[in-house]
C-alpha positions in Angstrom: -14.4 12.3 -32.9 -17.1 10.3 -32.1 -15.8 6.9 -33.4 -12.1 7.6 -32.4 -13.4 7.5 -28.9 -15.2 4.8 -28.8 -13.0 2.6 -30.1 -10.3 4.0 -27.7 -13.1 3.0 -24.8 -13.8 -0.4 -26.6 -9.5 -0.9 -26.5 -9.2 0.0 -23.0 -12.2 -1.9 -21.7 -11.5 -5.3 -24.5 -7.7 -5.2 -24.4 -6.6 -9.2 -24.2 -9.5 -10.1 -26.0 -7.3 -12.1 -28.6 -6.0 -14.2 -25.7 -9.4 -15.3 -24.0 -7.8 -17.3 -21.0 -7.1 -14.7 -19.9 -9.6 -12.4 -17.9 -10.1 -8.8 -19.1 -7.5 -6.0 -17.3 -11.3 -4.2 -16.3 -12.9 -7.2 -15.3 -10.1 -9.0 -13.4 -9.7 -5.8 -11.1 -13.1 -4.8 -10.9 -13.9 -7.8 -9.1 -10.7 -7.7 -6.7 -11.7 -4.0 -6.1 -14.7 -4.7 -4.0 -12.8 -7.5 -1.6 -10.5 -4.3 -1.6 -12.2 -2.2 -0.9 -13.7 -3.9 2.2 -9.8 -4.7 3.2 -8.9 -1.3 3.3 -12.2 0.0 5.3 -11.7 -2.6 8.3 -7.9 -2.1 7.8 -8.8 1.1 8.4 -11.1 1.1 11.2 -9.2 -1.3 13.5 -6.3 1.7 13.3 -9.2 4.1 14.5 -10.3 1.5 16.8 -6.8 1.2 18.4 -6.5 5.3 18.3 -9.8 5.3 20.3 -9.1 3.1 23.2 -5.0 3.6 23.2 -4.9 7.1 21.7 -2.1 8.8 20.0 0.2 8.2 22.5 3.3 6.2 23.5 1.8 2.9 23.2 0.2 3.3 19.9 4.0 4.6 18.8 5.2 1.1 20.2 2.6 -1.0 18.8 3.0 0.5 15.5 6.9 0.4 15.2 6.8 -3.3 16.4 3.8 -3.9 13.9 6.0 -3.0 11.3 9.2 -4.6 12.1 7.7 -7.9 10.8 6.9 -6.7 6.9 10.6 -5.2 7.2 11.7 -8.4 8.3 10.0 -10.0 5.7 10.6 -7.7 3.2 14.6 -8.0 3.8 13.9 -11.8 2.9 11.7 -12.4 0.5 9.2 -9.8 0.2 10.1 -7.7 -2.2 11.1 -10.7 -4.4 7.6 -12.3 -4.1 6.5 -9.4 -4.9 8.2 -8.1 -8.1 10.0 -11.8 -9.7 7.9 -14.9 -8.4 4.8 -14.0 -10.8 6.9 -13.8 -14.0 9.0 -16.7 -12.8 5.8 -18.4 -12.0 4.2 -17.5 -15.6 7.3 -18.6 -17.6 7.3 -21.7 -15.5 3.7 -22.8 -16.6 5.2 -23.7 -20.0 7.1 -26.5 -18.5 6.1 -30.4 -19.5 4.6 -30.4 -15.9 2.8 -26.7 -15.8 5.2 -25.6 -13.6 4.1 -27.6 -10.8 8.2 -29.0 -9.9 9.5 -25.6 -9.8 6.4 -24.3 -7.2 7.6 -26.7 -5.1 11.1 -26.0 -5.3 10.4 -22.5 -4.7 7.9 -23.3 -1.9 10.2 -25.2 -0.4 13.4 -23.0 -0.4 11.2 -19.9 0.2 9.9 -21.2 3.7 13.0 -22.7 4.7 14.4 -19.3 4.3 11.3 -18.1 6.3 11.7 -20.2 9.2 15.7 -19.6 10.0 15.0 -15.8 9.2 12.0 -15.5 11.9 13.9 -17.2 14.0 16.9 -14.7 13.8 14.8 -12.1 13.7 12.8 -12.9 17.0 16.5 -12.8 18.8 17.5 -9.7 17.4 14.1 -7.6 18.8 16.2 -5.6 21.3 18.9 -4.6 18.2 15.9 -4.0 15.5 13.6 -1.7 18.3 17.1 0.4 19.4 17.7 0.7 15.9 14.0 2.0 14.6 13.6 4.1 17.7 15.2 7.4 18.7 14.2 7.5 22.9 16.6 10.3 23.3 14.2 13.2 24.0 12.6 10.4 26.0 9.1 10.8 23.8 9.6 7.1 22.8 10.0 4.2 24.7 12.2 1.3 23.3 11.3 -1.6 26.1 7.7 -1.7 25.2 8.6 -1.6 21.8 10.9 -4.6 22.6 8.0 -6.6 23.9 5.7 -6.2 21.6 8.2 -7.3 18.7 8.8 -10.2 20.3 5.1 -11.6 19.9 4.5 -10.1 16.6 8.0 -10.9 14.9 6.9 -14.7 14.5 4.4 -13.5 11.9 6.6 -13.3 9.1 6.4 -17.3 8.9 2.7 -16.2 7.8 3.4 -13.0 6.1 5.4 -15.1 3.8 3.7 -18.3 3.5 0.4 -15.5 2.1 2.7 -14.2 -0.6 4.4 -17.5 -1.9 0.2 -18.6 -2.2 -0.9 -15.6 -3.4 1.5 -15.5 -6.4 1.0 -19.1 -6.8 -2.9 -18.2 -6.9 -2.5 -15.1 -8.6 0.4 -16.9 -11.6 -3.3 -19.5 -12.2 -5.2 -15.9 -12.8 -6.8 -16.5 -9.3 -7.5 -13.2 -7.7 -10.5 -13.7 -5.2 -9.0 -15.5 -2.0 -5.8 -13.5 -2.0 -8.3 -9.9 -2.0 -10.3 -11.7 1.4 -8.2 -12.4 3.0 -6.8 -9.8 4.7 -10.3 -9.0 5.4 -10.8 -12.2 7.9 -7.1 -10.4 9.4 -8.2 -7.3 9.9 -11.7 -8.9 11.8 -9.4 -10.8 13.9 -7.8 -7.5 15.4 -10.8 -5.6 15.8 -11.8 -8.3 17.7 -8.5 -8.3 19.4 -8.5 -4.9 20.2 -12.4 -4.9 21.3 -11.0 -7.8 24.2 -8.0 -5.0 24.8 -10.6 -2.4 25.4 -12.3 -4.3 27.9 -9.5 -6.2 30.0 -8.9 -4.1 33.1 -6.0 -2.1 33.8 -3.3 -0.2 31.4 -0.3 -1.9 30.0 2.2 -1.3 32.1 4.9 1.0 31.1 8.0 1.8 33.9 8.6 -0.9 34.2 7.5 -2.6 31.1 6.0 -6.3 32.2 5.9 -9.0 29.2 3.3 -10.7 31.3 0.9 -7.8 31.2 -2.2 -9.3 30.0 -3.5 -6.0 28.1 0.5 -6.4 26.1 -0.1 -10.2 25.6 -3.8 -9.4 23.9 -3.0 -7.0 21.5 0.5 -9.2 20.6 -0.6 -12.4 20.5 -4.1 -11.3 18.6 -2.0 -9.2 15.6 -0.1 -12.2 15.2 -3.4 -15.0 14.7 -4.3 -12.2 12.4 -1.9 -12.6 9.9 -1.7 -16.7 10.6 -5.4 -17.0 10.0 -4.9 -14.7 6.8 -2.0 -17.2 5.2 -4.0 -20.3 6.2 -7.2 -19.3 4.1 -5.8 -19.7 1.3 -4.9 -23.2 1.7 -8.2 -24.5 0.4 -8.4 -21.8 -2.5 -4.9 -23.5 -3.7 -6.3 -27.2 -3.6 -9.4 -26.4 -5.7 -6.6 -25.2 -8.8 -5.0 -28.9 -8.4 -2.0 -28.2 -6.6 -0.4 -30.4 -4.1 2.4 -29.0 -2.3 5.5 -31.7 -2.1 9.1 -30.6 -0.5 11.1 -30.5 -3.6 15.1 -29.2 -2.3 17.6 -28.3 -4.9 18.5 -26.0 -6.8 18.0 -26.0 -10.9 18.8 -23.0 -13.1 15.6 -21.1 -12.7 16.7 -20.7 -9.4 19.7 -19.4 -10.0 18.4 -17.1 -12.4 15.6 -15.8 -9.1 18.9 -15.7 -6.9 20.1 -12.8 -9.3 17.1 -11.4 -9.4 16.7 -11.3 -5.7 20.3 -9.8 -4.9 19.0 -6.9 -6.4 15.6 -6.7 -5.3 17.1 -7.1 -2.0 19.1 -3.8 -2.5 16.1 -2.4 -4.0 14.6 -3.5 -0.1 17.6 -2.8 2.0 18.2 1.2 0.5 14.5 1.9 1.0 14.6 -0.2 4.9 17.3 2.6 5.4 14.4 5.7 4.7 12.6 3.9 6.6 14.8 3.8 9.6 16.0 7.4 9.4 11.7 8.4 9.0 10.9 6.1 11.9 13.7 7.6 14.0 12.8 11.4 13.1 9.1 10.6 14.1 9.8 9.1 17.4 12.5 12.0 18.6 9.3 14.0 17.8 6.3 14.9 19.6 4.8 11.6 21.4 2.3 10.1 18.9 4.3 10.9 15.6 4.8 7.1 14.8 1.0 6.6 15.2 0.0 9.4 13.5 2.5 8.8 10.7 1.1 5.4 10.2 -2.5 6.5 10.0 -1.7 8.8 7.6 0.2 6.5 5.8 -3.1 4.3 5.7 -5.2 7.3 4.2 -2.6 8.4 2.1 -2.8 4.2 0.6 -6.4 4.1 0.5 -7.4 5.7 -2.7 -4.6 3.0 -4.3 -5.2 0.3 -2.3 -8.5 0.1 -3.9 -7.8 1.4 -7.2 -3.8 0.7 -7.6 -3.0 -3.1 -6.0 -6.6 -5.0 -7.7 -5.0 -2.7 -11.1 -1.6 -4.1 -10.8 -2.7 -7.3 -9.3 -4.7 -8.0 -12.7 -2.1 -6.8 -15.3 0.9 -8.2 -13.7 0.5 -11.4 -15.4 -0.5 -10.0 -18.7 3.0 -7.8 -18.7 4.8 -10.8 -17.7 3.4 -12.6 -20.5 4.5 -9.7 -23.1 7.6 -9.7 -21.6 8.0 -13.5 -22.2 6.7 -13.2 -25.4 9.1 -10.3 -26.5 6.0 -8.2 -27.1 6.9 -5.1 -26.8 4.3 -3.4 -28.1 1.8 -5.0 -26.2 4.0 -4.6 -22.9 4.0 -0.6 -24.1 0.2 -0.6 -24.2 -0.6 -2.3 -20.7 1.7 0.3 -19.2 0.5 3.0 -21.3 -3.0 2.1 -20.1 -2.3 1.1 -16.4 -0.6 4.9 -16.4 -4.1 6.2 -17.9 -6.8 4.3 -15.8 -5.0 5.3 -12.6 -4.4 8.7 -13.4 -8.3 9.1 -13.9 -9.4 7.2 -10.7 -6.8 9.0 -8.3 -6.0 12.3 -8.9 -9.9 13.4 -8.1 -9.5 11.5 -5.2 -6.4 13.0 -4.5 -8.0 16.4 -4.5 -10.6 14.9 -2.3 -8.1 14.2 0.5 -6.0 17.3 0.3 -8.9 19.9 0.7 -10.6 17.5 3.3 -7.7 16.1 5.2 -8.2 18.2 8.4 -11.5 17.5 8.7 -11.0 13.3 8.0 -8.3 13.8 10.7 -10.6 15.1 13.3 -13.6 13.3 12.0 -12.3 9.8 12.2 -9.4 10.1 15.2 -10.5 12.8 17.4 -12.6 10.1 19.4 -11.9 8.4 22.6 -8.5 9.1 24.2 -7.1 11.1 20.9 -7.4 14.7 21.4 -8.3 16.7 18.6 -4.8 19.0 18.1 -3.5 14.8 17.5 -6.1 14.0 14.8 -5.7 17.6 13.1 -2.2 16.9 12.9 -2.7 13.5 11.3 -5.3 15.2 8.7 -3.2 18.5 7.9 -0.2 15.9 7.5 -2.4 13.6 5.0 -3.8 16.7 3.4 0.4 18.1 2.3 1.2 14.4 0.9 -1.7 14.0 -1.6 -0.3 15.3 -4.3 1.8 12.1 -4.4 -0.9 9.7 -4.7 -0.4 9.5 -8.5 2.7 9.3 -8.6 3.0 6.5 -6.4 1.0 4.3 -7.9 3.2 5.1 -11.0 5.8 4.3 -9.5 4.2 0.8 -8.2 3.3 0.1 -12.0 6.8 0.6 -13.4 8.5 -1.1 -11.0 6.5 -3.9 -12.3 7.4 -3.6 -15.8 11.1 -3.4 -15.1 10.7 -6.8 -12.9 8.7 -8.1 -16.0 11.6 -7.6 -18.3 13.8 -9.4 -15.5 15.3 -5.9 -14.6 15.8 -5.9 -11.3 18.9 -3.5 -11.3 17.4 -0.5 -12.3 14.3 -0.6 -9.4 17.2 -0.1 -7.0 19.1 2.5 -8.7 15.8 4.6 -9.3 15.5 3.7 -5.4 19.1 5.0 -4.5 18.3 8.2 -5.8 15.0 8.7 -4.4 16.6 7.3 -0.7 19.5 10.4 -1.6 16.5 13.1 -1.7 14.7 11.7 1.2 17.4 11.4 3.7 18.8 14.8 4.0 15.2 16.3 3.8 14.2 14.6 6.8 16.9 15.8 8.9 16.1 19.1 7.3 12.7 18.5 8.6 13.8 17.5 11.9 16.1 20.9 12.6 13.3 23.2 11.4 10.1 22.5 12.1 8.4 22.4 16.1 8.6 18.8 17.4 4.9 18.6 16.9 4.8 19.7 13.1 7.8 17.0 12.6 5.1 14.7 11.0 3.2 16.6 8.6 7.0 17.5 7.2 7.9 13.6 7.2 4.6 13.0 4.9 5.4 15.8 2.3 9.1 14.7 2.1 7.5 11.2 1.2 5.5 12.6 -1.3 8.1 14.1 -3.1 10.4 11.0 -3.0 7.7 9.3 -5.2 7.4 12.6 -7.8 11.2 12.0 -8.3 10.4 8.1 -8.4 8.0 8.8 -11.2 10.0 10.9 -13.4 13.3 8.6 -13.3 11.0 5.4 -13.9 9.1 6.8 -16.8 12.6 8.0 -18.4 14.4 4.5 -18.0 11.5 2.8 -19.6 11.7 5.6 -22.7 15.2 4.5 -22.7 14.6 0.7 -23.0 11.3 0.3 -24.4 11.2 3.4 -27.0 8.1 5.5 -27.2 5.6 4.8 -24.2 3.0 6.5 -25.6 3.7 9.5 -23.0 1.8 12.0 -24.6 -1.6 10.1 -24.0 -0.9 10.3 -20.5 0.4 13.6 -20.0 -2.9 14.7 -21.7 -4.8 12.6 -19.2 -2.6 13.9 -16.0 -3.3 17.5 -17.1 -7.4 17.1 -18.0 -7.6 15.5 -14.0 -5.8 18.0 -12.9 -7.6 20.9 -14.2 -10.9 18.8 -13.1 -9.4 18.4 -9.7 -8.0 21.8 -8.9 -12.0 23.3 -9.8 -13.6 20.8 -7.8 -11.4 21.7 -4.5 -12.4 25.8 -5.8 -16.5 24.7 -5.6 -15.8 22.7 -2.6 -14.1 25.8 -0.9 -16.7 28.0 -1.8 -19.5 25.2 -0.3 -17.8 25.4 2.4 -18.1 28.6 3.5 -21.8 28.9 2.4 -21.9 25.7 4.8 -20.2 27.6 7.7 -22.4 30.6 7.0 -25.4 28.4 7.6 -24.6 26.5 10.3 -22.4 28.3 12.7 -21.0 27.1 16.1 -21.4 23.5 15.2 -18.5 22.1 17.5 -14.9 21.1 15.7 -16.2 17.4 15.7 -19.8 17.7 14.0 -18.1 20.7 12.0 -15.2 18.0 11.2 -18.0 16.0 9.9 -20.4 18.0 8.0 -16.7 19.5 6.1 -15.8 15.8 4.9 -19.1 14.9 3.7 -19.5 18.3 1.6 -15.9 18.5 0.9 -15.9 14.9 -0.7 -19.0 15.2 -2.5 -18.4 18.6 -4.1 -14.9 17.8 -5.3 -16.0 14.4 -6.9 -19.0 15.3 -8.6 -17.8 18.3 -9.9 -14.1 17.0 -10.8 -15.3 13.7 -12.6 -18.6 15.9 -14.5 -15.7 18.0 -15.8 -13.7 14.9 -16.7 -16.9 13.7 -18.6 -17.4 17.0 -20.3 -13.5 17.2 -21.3 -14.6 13.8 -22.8 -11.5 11.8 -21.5 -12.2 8.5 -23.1 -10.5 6.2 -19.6 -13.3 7.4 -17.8 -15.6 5.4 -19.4 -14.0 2.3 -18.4 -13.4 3.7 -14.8 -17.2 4.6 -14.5 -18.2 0.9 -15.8 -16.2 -0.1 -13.0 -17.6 1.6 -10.5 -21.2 1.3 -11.6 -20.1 -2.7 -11.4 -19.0 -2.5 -8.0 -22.1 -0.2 -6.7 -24.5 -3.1 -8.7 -22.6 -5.7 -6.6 -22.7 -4.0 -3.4 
């Protein structure tokens, strides 16, 4: 028993060994985690800085629907493709006589052409994209602020898309630092945008709305240097690896081959843009602040992946593209089967960390400033229902990649048709039942379940194409963390009582406090000891990681 599990903990921790240009799945996203970690932590505090000094209100709503009409933007036209088929692409490419260096530039150069002409459209249409996100009817939203703020943040898909062309550029060369920065030097740029909107004098003006406001022009103008400052960063990162960008137009049959690929990543994109629609329009014919809440949520709900999940898939996207290439397909079968196992073990304790201590983050973190409490225990009792989907998420996330490894774009959007089919009608069921103020917290558990189904169909494709995935191994691990999950939320209940018992009368905000720190503590000691005692052999690798990251720090 002994040596079987040490060797499996040697595997996991060595695997690529054989090909020693390539960095190590455990090293390569160790050290993205901690330039992750720090993204999604000032990510995360310029949201609560924006709840403190605009609260849950009408104006965060606009803010955040605008804020988002950009990535859909983008999304529509290139993101997903960047995404999901550039790195292969990019991979297969380095092969050439050249390393690939032609075909970057032809893609560079038809990629922000098609950037330009689409911001450009997309800056025209604001009026048609707010109406369209935003359900004013019960007069709880209001679709002319909106307006103006898209109009100064819809020029930063230019940037949003000129970061991801670099990125996979970057990331294709095995170059993971700058990309994991900088959206750190982004998100300093909007706390220091919002700390100017806290102070300018007056409130932004909202019947009638003024594009001139200077408050409106602050927060617009700074989200947008943001995300320009981000893309521009990596500029110098990109000359260090030898590359010189040239404008390279035409078409060769590469391209062609992405233009196939992208129709259907494009579907894949446009079926989940109409979710997102019909959850953006339930959320704003909700209670005032549902948008905002929804988004913070949203944030929390990504943490525990963003850290763990993106540096994981970020690292072993070019090593499945390089199976893929290869024809490997027993080493594709083994990344996945061990992406599947590493994640399981990181996030379902965290998972039982947020849904026992979602309330109290909720009112912890957002019940500050001008959010009112009932607000921020909304957003935690919403974040708290949709943990359970964590997991499968990130599944979801790491299959898609294997399928755009194999050049399978079609099935991504198929598996995305049917989860869009059990998301829609659920939302409207969400919308006729619950109270206007619940509306939310029904929106976030409707999401979770989208990605359970997600999961499921993705893992049964890729039994169908690939053969055995090694399933078993994981199912073991999925049920071992959830066993070590479910008894740490038990312990952490029953601290928290004793807690309650000893310090009574607190106040909801210091109570809010003391409950998250105890909650989080009990649940991940005891849930990762039981892990260790079950003797799961990922967790060594996952503790290594960690221990790595604290050492750094």
């Amino acid at each position: 028993m002994t040596t079987r599990s040490s060797g499996t903990t040697q595997a996991l921790s060595m695997e690529g060994h054989a090909q020693p240009k390539q960095p190590s799945l455990a090293k390569a996203s160790g050290s993205m985690a901690i330039a992750t970690l720090v993204s999604r932590i000032t990510g995360f505090l310029w949201k609560i800085q924006l709840a403190w000094v605009a609260g849950l209100t009408v104006v965060n709503d606009s803010f955040t629907v605008a804020n988002t009409l950009p990535n859909i933007v983008y999304e529509l036209l290139l993101g997903g493709v960047l995404a999901s088929v550039v790195v292969p692409l990019l991979v297969r490419a380095q092969d050439d006589p050249d390393g690939g260096r032609a075909y970057t530039n032809r893609l560079l150069t038809v990629g922000m052409t098609l950037l330009l002409a689409g911001t450009a459209v997309a800056v025209a249409l604001a009026p048609l994209f707010t109406r369209l996100y935003m359900d004013d009817s019960t007069g709880q939203a209001n679709a002319h602020l909106a307006t103006a703020f898209a109009y100064l943040l819809l020029p930063e898909i230019v940037f949003y898309g000129l970061f991801a062309l670099l990125s996979a550029i970057l990331q294709a060369k095995h170059v993971f630092g700058p990309t994991a920065w900088a959206p750190v030097i982004n998100n300093v740029v909007i706390m220091a945008t919002i700390g100017v909107y806290a102070v300018v004098p007056g409130e932004i003006s909202l019947n009638p709305v003024r594009m001139g406001d200077v408050k409106l022009l602050v927060l617009g103008v700074g989200a947008t240097a943001g995300i320009a400052v981000q893309a521009l960063v990596l500029l110098p990162a990109l000359r260090r690896t030898g590359f010189r960008f040239r404008w390279n137009w035409g078409i060769d049959s590469r391209l062609k081959e992405f233009g196939g690929l992208a129709l259907w990543i494009l579907g894949y994109v446009a079926i989940s843009q109409i979710g997102m629609v019909i959850t953006t329009r339930v959320l704003t014919a909700g209670a005032a602040g549902g948008a905002a809440i929804y988004s913070n949520a949203w944030l929390l709900f990504q943490l525990p992946y963003g850290v763990i999940g993106v540096s994981l898939l970020t690292a072993i996207m070019p090593r499945l593209s390089r199976a893929a290439a290869d024809g490997d397909t027993g080493k594709l079968i083994d990344d996945l089967s061990l992406g599947s196992r590493l994640s399981t073990v990181m996030l379902v304790p965290l998972s039982a960390v947020l849904t026992i201590a979602g309330s109290a983050i909720g009112v912890a973190l957002f019940g500050v400033g001008k959010a009112t409490l009932a607000d921020a225990e909304r957003l935690g009792v919403a974040l708290a229902f949709s943990a359970f989907g964590i997991l499968p998420y990130a599944l979801v996330m790491l299959q898609l990649r294997v399928f755009y490894a194999m050049k399978d774009a079609r099935t991504p959007t198929l598996i995305m048709i049917v989860m869009t089919a059990v998301k829609i009608p659920l939302m409207y069921l969400v919308a006729a039942r619950l109270q206007p103020e619940d509306v939310v917290i029904g929106v976030m558990l409707v999401n979770a379940l989208s990605f359970v189904v997600g999961a499921v169909l993705g893992q049964m494709w890729l039994w169908v194409r690939l053969g055995r995935l090694q399933s078993m191994r994981v199912v073991k691990v999925i049920l071992q963390t959830i066993v070590a999950g479910a008894a740490g939320v038990a312990v952490a209940v029953g601290a928290t009582m004793l807690l309650h018992l000893v310090l009574p009368g607190t106040g909801p905000r210091i109570e809010a406090w003391l409950d998250m720190v105890v909650q989080g503590l009990v649940t991940t000691v005891v849930a990762f000891g039981l892990l260790a005692v079950f003797r799961v052999p990922e967790l060594q690798p996952a503790v290594t990681r960690i221990s790595r990251l604290v050492r750094r720090g």
